[in-house]
Backbone as a printed PyTorch tensor [residue, N CA C, xyz], in Angstrom:
tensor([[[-16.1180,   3.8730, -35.9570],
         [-17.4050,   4.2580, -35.4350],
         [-17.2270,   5.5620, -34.6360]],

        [[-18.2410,   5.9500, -35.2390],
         [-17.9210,   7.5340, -34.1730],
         [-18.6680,   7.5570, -33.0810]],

        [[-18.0370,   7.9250, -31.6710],
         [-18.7400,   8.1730, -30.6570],
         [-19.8500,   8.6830, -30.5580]],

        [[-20.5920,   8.7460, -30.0210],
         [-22.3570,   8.8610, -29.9590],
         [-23.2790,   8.7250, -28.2970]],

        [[-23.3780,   9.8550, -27.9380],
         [-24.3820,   9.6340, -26.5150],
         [-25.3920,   9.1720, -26.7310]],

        [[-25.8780,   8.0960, -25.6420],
         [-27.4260,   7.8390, -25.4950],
         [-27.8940,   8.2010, -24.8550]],

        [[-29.2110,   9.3650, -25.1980],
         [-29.4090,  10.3240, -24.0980],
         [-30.6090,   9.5180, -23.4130]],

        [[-31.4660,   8.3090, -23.8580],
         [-31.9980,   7.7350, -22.9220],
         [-31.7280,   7.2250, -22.3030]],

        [[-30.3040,   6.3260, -22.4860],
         [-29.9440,   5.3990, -21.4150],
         [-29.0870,   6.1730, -20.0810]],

        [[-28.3340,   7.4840, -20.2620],
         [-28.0230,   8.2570, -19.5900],
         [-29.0450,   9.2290, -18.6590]],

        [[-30.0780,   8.9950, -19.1460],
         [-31.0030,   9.3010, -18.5270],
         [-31.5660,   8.3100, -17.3240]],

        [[-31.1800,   7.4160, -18.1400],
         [-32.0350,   5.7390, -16.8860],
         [-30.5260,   5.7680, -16.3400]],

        [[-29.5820,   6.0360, -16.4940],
         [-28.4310,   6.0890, -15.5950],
         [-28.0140,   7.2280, -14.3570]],

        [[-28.8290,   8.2330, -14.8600],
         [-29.1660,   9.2950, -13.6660],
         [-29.8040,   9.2280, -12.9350]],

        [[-31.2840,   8.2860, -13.2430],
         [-31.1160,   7.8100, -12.4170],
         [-31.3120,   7.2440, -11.2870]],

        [[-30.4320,   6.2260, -11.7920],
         [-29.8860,   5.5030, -11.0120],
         [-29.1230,   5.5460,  -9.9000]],

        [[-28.4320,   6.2840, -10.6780],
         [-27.4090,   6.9230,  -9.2730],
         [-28.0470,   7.8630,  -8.4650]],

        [[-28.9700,   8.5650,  -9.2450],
         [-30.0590,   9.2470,  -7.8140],
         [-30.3300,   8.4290,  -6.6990]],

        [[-30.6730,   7.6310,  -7.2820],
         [-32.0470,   6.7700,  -6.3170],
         [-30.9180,   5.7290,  -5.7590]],

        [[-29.7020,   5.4660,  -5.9010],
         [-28.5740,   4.6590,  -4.8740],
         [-28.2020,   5.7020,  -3.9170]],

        [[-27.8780,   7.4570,  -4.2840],
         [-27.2860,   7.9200,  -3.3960],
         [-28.7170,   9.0680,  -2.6750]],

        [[-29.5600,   8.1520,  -2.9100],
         [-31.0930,   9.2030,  -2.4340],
         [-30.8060,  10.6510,  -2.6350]],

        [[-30.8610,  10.9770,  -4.1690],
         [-30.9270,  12.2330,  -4.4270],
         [-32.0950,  12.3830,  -5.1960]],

        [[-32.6990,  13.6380,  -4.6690],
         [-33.8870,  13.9960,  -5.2500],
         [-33.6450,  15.0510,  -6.7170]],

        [[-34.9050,  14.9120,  -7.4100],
         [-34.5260,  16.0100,  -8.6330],
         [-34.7160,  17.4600,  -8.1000]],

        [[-35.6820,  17.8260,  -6.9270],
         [-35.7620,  18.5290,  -6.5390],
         [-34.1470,  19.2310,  -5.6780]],

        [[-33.3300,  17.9650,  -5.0310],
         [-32.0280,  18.2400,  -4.4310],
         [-31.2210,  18.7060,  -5.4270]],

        [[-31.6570,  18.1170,  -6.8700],
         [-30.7940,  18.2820,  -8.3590],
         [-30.7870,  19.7360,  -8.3510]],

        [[-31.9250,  20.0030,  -8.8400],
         [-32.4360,  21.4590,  -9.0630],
         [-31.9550,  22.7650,  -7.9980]],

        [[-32.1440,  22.7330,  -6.8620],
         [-31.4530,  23.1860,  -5.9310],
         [-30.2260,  23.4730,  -5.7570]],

        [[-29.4600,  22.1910,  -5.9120],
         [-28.0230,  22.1990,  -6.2890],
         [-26.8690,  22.8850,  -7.4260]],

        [[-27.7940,  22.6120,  -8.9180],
         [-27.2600,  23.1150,  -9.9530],
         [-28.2760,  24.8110,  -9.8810]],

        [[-28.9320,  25.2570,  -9.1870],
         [-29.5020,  26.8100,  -9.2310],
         [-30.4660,  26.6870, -10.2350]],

        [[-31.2930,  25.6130, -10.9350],
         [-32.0470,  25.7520, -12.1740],
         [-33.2620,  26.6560, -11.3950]],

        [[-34.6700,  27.0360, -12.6660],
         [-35.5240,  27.6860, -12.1150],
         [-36.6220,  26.6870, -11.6200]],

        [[-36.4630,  25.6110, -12.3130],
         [-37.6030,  24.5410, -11.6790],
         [-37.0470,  23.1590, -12.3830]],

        [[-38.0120,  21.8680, -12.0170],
         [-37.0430,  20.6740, -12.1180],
         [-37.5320,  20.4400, -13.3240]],

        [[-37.9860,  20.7660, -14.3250],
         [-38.2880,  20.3310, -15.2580],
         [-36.8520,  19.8110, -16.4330]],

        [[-36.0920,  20.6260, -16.4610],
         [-34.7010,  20.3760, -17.1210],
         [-34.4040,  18.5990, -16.4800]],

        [[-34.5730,  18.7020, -15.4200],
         [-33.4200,  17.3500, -14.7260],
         [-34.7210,  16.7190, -15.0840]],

        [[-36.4420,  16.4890, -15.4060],
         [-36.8820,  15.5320, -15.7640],
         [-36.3080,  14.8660, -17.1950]],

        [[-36.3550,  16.2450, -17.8190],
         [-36.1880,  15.8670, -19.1400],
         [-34.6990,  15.2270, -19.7700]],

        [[-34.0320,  15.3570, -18.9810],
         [-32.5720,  14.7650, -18.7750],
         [-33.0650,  13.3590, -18.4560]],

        [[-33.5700,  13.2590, -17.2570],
         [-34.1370,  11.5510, -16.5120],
         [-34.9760,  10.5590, -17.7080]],

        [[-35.7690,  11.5780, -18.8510],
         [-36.5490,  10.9330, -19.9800],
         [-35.7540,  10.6410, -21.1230]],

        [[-34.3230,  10.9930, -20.8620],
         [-34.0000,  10.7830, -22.3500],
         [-34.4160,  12.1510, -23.5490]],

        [[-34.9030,  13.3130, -22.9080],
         [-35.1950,  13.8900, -23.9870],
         [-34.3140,  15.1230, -24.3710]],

        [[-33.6460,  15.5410, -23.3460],
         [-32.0510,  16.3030, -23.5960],
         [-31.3730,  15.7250, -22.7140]],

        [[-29.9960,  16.2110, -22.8950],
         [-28.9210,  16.0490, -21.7140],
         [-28.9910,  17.6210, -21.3880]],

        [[-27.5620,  17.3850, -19.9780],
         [-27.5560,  18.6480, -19.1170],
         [-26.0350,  19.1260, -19.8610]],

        [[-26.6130,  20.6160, -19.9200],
         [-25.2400,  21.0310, -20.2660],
         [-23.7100,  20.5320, -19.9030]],

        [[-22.6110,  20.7740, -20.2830],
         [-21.4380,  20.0570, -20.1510],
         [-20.8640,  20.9940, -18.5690]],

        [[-21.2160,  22.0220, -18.7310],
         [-21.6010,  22.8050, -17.3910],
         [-21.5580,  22.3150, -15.9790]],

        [[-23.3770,  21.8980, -16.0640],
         [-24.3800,  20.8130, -15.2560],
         [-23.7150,  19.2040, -15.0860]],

        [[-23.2370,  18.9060, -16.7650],
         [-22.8600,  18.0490, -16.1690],
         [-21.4580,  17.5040, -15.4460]],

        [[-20.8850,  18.8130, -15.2980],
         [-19.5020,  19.0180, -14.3160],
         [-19.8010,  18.7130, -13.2760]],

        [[-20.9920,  19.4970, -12.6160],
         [-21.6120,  19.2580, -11.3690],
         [-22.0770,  18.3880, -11.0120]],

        [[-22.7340,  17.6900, -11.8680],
         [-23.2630,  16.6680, -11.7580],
         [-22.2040,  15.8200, -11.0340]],

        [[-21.0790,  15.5420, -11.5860],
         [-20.3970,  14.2150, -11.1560],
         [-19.8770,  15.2500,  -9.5810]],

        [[-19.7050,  15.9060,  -9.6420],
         [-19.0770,  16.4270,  -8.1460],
         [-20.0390,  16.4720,  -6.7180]],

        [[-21.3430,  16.2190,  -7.9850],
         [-22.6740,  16.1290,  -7.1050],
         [-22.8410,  14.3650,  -6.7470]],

        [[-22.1560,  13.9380,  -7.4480],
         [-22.6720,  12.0280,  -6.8610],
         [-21.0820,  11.6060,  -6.9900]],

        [[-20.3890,  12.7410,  -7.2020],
         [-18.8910,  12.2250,  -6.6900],
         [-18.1630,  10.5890,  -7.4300]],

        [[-18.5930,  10.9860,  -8.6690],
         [-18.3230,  10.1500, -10.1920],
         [-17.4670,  11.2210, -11.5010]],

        [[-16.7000,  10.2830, -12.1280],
         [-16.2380,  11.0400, -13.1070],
         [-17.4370,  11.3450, -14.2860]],

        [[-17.3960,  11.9720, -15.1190],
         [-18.3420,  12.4580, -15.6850],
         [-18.7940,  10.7080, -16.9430]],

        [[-17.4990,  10.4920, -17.1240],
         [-17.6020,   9.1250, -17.9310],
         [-18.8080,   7.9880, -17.5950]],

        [[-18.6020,   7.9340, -15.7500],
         [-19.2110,   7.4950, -15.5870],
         [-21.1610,   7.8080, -15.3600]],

        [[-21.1540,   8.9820, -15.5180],
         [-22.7790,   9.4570, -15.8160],
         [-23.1140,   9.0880, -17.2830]],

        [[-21.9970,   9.1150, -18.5530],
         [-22.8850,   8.9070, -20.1050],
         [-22.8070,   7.7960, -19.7580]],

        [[-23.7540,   7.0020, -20.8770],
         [-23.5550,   6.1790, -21.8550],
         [-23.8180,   6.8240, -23.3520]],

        [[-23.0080,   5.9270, -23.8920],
         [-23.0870,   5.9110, -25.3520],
         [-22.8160,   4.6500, -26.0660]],

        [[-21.8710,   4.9560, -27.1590],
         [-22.4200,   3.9510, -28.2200],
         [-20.3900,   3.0880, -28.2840]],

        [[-19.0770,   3.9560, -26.9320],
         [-18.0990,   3.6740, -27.3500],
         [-18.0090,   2.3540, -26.5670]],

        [[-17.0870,   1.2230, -26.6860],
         [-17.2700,   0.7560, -25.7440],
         [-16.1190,   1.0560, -24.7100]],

        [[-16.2410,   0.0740, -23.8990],
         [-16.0120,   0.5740, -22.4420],
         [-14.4200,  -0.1990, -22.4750]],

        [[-13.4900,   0.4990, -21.6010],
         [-12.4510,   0.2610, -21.9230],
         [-11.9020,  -1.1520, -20.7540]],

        [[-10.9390,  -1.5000, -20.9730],
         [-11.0990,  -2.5970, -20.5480],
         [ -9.7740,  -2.6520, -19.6180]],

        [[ -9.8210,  -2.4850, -18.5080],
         [ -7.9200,  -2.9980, -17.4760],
         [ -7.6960,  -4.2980, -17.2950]],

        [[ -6.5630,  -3.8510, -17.8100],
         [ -5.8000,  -5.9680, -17.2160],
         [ -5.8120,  -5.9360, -15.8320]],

        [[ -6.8300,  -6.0450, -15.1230],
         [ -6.9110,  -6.3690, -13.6560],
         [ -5.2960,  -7.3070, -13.4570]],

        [[ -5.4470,  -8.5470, -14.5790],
         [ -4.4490,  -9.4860, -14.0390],
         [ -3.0170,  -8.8010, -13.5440]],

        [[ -2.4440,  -7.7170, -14.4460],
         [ -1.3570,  -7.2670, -14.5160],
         [ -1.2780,  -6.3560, -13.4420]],

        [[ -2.2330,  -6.0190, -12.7250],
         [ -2.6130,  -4.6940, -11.7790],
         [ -2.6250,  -5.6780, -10.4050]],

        [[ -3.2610,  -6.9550, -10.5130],
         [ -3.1360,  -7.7950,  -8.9910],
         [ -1.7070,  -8.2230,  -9.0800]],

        [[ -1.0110,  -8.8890, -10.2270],
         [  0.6560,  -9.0480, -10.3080],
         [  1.2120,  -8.0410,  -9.8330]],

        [[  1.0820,  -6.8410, -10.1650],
         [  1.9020,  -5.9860,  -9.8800],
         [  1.8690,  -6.1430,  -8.1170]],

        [[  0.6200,  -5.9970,  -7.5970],
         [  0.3460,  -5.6090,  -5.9200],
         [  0.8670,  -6.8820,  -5.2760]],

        [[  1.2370,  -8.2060,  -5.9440],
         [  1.2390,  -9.2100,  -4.9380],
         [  3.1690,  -9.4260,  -5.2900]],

        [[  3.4040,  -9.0840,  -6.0950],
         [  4.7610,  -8.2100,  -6.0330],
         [  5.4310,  -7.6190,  -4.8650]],

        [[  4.4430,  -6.2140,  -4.9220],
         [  4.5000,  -5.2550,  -4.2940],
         [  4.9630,  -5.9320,  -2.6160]],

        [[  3.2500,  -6.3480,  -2.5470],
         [  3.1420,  -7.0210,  -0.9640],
         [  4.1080,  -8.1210,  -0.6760]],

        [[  5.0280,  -9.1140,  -2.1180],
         [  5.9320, -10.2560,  -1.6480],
         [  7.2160,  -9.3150,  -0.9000]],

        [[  7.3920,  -8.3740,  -1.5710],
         [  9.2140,  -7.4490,  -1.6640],
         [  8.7860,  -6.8360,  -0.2440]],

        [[  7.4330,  -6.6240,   0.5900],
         [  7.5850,  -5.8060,   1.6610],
         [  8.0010,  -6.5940,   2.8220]],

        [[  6.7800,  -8.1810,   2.3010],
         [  7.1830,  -8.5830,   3.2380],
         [  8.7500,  -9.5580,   3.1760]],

        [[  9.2140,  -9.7720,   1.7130],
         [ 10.5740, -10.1990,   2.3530],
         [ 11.2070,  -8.8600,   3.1660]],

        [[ 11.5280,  -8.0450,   2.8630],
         [ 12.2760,  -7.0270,   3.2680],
         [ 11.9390,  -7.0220,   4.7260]],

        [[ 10.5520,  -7.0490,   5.1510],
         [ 10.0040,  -7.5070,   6.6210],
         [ 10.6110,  -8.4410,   7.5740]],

        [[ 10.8800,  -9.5180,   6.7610],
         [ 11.4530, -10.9980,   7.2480],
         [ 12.8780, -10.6830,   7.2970]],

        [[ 13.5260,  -9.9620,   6.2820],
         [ 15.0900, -10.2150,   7.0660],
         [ 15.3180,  -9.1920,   7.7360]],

        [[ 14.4190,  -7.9130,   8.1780],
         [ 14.8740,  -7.3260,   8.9320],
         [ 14.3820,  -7.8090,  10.0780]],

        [[ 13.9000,  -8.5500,  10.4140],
         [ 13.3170,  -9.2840,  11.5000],
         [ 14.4830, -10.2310,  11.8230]],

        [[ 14.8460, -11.2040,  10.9100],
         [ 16.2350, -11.8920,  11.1160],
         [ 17.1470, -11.5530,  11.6380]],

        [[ 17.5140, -10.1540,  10.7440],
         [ 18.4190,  -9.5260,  10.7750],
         [ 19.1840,  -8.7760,  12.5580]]])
């Protein structure tokens, strides 16, 4: 399957993250230098996206990787959390033995 943006749902995903980090389209517009907000509506409708440009800024503007502004059609990748909490409770057993016998010690 070949990758594929959804420019409406990336649109209802902009947002989203607007309206969590109270950004206005007008703050949009301002921000990226456009001449008026009409671009960032039509981005918000699903009816274009923002240049690859814009949407650099974009994530530096809500402080997200850009991945996380699309959606599309790939799916979403998946971490072995399990292997990532093993690893840390590892991590945290070896500090704190090492803790304990120098405490003994």
């Amino acid at each position: 399957m070949f990758p594929l943006i959804n420019k409406r749902d990336t649109g209802i995903n902009l947002r989203k993250i607007m309206d969590r980090q109270e950004i206005s389209v007008k703050d949009v517009q301002i921000y990226l230098g456009l001449g008026s907000p009409q671009s960032v509506y039509h981005w918000l409708n699903g009816l274009s996206m923002p240049t690859i440009d814009n949407m650099y800024a974009l994530s530096e503007l809500f402080q997200l990787a850009i991945d996380a502004l699309i959606c599309g059609n790939k799916p979403k990748l998946k971490r072995n959390f399990d292997s990532e909490i093993d690893r840390q409770k590892k991590r945290i057993y070896m500090y704190c033995r090492k803790l304990n016998h120098e405490l003994v010690a």
